[in-house]
Backbone bond lengths (Angstrom), bond angles and torsions (degrees), N, CA, C in turn:
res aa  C-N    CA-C-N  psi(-1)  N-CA   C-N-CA  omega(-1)  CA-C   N-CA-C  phi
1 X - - - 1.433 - - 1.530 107.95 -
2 X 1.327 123.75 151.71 1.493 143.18 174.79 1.207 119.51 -174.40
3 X 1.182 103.00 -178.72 1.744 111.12 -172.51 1.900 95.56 -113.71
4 X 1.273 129.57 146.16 1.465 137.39 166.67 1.415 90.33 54.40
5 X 1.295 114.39 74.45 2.052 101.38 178.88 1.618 106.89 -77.52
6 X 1.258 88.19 -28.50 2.100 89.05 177.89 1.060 124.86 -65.09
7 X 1.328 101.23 -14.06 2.122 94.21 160.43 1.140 118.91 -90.27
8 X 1.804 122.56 -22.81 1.084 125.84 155.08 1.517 132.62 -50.74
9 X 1.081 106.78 -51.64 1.340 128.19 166.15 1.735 123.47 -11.19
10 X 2.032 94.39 -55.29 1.459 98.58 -162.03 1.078 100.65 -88.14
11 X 1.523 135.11 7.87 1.079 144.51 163.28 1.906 122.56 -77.10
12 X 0.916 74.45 -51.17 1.330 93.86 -177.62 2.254 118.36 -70.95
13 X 1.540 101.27 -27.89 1.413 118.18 -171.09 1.752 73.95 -108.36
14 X 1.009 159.89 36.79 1.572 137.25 156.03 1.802 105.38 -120.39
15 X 1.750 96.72 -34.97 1.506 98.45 165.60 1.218 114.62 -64.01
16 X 1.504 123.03 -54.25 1.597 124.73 169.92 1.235 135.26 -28.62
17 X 1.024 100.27 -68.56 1.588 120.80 159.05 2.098 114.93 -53.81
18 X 0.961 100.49 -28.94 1.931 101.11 175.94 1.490 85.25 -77.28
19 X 1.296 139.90 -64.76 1.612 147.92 -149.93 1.362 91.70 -53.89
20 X 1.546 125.78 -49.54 1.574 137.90 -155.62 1.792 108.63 85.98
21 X 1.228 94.14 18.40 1.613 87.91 168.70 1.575 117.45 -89.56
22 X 1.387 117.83 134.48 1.333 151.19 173.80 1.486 115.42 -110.50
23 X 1.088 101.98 142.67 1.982 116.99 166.58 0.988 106.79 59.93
24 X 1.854 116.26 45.05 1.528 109.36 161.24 1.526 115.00 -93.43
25 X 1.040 114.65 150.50 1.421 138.87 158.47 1.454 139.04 -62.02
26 X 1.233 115.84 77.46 1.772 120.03 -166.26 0.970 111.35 -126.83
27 X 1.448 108.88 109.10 1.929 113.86 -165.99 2.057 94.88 -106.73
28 X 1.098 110.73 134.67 1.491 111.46 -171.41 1.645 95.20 -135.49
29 X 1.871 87.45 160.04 1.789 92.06 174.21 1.612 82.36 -114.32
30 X 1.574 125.47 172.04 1.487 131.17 165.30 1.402 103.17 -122.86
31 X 1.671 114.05 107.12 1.604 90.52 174.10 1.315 128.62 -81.12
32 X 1.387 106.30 4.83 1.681 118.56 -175.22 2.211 88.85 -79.52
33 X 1.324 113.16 -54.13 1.565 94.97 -178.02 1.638 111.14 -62.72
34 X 1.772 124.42 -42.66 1.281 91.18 161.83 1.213 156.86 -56.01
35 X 1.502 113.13 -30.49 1.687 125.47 168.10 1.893 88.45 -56.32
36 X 1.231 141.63 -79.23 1.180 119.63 -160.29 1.371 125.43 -35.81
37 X 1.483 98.66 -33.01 1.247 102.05 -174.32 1.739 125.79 -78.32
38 X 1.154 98.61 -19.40 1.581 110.00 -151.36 2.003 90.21 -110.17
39 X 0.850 105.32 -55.26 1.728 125.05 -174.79 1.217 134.54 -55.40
40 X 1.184 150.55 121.09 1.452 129.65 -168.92 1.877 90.83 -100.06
41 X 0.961 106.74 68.78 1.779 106.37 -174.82 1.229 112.46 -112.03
42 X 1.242 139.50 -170.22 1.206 134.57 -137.89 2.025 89.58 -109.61
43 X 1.105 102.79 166.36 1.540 103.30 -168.32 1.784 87.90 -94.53
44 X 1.311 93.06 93.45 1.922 96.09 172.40 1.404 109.38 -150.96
45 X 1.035 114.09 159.12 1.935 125.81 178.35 0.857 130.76 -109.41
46 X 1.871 100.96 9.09 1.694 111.53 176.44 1.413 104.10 -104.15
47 X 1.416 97.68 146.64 1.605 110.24 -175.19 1.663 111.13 -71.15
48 X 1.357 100.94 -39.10 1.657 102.63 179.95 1.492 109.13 -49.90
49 X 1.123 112.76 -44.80 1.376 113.96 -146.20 1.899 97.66 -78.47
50 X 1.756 104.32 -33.66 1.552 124.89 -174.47 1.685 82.21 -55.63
51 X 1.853 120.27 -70.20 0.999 90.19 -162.47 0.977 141.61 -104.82
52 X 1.154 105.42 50.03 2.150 141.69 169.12 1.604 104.34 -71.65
53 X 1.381 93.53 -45.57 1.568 114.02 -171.47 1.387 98.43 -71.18
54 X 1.357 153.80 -62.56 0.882 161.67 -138.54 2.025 118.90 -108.63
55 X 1.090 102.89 1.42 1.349 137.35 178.71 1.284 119.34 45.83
56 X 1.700 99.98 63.97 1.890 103.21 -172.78 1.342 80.24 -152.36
57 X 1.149 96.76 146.40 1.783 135.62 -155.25 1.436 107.58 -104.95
58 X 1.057 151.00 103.48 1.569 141.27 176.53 1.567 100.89 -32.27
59 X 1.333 91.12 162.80 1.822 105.75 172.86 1.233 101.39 -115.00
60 X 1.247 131.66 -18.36 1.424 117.26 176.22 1.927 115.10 -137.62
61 X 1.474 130.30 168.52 1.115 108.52 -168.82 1.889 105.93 -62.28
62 X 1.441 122.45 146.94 1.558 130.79 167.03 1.492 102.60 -73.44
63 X 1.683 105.24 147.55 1.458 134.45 -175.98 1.310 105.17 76.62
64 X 1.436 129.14 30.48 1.235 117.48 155.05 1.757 106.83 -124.78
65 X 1.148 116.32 159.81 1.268 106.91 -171.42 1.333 121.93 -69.88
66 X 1.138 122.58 -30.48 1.715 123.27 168.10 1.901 108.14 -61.85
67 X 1.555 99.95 -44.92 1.548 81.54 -177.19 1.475 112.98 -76.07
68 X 1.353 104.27 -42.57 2.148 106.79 -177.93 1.803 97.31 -39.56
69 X 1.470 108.64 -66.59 1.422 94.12 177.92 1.414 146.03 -50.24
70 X 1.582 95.81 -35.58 1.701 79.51 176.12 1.912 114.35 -90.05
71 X 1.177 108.28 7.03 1.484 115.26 175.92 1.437 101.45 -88.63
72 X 1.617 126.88 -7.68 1.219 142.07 174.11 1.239 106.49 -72.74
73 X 1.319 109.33 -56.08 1.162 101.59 -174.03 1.690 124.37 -69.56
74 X 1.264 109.30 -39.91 1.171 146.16 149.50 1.749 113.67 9.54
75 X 1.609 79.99 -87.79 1.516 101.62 170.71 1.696 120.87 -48.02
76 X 1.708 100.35 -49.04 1.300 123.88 -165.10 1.386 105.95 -50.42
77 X 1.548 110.79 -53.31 1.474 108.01 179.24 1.343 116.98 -93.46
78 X 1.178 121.77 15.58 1.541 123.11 149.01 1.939 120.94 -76.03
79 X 1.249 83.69 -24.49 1.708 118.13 166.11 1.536 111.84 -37.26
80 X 1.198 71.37 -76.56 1.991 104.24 -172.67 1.574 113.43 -54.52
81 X 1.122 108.61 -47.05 1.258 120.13 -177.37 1.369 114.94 -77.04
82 X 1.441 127.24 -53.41 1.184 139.51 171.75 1.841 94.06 -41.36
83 X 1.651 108.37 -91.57 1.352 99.42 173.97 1.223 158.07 -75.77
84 X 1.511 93.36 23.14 1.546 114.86 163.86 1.721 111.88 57.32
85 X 1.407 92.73 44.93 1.509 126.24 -166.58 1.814 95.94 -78.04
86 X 1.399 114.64 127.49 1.160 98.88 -167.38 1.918 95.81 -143.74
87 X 1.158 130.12 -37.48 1.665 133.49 157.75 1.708 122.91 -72.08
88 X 1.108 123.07 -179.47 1.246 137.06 138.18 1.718 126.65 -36.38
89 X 1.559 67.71 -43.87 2.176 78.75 -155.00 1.695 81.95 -76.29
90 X 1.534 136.50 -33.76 1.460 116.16 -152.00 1.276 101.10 -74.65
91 X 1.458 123.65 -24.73 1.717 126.13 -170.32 1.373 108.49 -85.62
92 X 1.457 105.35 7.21 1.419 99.34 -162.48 1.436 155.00 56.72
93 X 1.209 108.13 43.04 1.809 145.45 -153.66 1.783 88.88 -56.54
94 X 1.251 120.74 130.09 1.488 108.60 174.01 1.382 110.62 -133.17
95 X 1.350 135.38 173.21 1.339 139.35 -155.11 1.820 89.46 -120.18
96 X 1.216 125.04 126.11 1.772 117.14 159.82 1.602 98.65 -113.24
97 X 1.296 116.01 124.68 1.517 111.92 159.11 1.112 109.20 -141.45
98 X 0.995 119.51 161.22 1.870 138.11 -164.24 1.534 120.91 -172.08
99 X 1.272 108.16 132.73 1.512 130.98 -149.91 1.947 95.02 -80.34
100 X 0.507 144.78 93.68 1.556 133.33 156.77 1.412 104.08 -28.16
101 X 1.686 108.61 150.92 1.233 111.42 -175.84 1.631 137.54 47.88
102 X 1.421 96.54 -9.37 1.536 95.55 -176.06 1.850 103.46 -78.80
């Protein structure tokens, strides 16, 4: 789980690809596509602002990795609850794989 995973992503598929690893398996939730989905909130990709909208306060300062995460989580189960999110499939569980070298 994360918030904006597609910026993560090219990070994550550029190390992969340097390692030469292929045919991994990385199933992710995005809570930035669920808030779009679920939220009548403002069209933004920052978490602060998501959870301005949603009326929960970070616990720690944002853009560092302890705070982004637990405001990750944060949101996430404001998520759940709001949309009465109850499987895999409702959060939208997704598969990323990518070939090294290809």
């Amino acid at each position: 789980m994360g918030h904006n995973l597609q910026f993560d992503f090219r990070f994550v598929t550029y190390e992969a690809e340097r390692l030469g690893l292929s045919g991994i398996d990385l199933r992710f939730a995005d809570t930035l596509g669920l808030a779009r989905s679920l939220l009548d909130a403002p069209d933004t990709h920052q978490l602060g602002t998501l959870l301005g909208h949603v009326d929960a306060a970070p616990e720690e300062e944002l853009h560092t990795a302890v705070g982004d995460a637990l405001a990750t989580r944060t949101l996430f189960w404001h998520l759940v609850e709001h949309g009465a999110l109850q499987t895999l499939a409702d959060i939208n569980v997704q598969q990323l794989q990518w070939n090294a070298g290809a």
